[in-house]
N, C-alpha and C positions, 0 to 999 in steps of 0.2 A: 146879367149885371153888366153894367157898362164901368172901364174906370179908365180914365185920364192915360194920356202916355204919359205922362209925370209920373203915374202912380207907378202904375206897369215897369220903370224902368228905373225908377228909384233905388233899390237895391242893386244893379247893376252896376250904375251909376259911382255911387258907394265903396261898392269892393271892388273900383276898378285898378287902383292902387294897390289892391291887397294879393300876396300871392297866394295862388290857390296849390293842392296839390300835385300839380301837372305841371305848374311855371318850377316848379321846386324840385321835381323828377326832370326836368330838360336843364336844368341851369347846373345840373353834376355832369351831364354829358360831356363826354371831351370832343370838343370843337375841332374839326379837321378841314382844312384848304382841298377844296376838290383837287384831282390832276389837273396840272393847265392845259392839257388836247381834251379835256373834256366836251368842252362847246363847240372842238372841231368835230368831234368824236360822234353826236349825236347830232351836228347839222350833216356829216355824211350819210349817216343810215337814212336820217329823214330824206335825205335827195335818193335815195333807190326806194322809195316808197311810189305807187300809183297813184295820180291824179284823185281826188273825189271827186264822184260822179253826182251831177245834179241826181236830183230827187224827180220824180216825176209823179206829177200830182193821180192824186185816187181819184177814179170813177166811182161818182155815187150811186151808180146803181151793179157795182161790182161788190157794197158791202151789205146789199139788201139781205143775205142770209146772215151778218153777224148783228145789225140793230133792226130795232121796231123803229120805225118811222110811222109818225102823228101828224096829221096836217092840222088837229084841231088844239088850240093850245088851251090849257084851264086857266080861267080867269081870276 
């Protein structure tokens, strides 16, 4: 069956006004102001982290034991 993104999102659409039971479990939550060295807090640990290391591409015939390979494709 095929059906419209109209249709498909119609009800989302809809209720998007409407609170659900999760906007209504976080809207009791009590609201707290982070520390303010927080952003200094975690740009330091991030600065003693290592560099990421490029990626270095797969030899395709280093994964001949995990797939079949087909030269012939079905039509």
């Amino acid at each position: 069956m095929k059906y419209s993104t109209q249709m498909l999102f119609a009800d989302i659409i809809e209720d998007e006004s409407s609170e659900d039971e999760i906007d209504q479990l976080f809207s009791q939550l009590l609201q707290i102001e982070p520390p303010p060295t927080l952003v200094d807090d975690i740009l330091a640990s991030i600065a003693h982290l290592p560099l990421p290391q490029k990626i270095q591409p797969v030899d395709r015939d280093d994964l001949e034991g995990f797939f079949t390979r087909s030269d012939q494709q079905p039509s």
